[in-house]
C-alpha positions, 0 to 999 in steps of 0.5 A: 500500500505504501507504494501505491499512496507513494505513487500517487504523491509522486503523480501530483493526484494524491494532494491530503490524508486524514486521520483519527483524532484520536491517534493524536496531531501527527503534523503542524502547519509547515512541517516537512516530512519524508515520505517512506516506500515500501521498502522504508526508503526515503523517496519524497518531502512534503509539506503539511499546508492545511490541517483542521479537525472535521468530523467524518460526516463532513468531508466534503468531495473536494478534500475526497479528490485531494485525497487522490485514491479510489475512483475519486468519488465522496461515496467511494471516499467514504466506503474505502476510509470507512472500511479502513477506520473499522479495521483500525480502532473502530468507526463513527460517521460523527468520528473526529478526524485531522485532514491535512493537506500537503504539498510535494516538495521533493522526489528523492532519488528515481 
């Protein structure tokens, strides 16, 4: 998986994330951090550019077409997290979430 989220950043269309909020504040405004590969190599720099709390419910398509994955749908968005957040601790559609956007700002090494 980390290679195909990888891909997608490296491609420009993977532009936001999102968390639990209850797996704590990851980021800040301006901090840079190296994106791994599958393999735990260093391959990318991002900035966090935008961070808010939201409650699941509330993200809207665009932050779902930030997110670059799937067919690019909010329904596919939400089915696909939703799924993912049920395997990791549990579900809530009113569940607090930190949406990040982030810029690219290097590709380390091919």
């Amino acid at each position: 998986m980390a290679d195909r989220l990888l891909a997608f950043v490296l491609g420009g269309s993977k532009r936001a994330t999102c968390w639990s909020v209850a797996d704590g504040q990851q980021t800040q405004l301006g901090k840079k951090m190296v994106v791994l590969d599958g393999f735990g190599k260093p391959r990318a720099v991002v900035e966090t550019v935008e961070l808010e709390q939201r409650r699941f419910c509330d993200v809207d398509w665009q932050f779902a077409l930030d997110e670059g994955e799937g067919d690019r749908a909010l329904e596919d968005w939400r089915r696909g997290h939703q799924n993912y957040f049920a395997r990791n601790g549990g579900f809530d559609p009113e569940m607090m979430l930190w949406c990040e956007r982030f810029r690219l700002v290097e590709v380390i090494g091919d």
